[in-house]
Steps between C-alpha positions, in 0.01 A plus 500: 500500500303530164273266370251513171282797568703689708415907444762694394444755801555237752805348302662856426408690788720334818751507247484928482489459875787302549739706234395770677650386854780384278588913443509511883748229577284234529640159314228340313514227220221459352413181280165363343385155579201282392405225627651255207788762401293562147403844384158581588232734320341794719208625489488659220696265266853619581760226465700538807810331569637285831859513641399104588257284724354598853657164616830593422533802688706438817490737760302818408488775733134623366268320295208663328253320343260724182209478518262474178117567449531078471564463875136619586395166387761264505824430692853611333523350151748222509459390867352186456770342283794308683734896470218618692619847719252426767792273701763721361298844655475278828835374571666854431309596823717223672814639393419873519835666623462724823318796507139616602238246453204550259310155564 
C-alpha cells in the first residue's frame, strides 16, 4: 500500500524483490493500492499511480505497507477517513491462509 509521501525506495524496492523470486518460480502479482484508490505523490513529487483502493483488495497473500519520512510524525495518510486501511490491515490477519505465523 502507497499513500502521499511514500519514498520511492520503499515503493520500488519489494517490487525488485518480488520479480526477482518471480525468475525462480515463484508466482507473484504485484498491484499498487492507496488507501482511496487515487494516485499518490512520493516523496519527491513523483506522480505514482494505483491499480485501485486498499479496501478492495480481497484476499492478498502479502501486504506491504511504504513507509515515508511522513510516518515519523503522523499515522498513514488517509487512515482517518471512512476508506481507512487500518481495519482493512486488521481483518486480513483474520483471513490469513495457512502457513507460518508472523503475529
Amino acid at each position: 500500500m502507497v499513500f502521499d509521501g511514500v519514498t520511492m525506495l520503499d515503493a520500488a524496492g519489494p517490487a525488485e524483490v518480488f520479480a526477482e523470486a518471480g525468475k525462480f518460480g515463484a508466482d507473484y502479482a504485484l498491484e499498487y493500492v492507496s488507501p482511496s484508490g487515487a494516485p499518490v505523490l512520493t516523496s519527491v513529487g513523483i506522480r505514482l499511480p494505483v491499480d485501485g483502493a486498499a479496501a478492495d483488495v480481497r484476499e492478498p497473500d502479502t501486504v506491504i505497507v511504504t513507509g515515508g519520512d511522513v510516518l515519523v510524525g503522523a499515522p498513514v495518510p488517509g487512515a482517518g477517513n471512512p476508506s481507512s486501511p487500518r481495519p482493512w490491515i486488521s481483518g486480513r490477519r483474520a483471513h490469513r491462509s495457512s502457513g507460518p505465523s508472523s503475529t
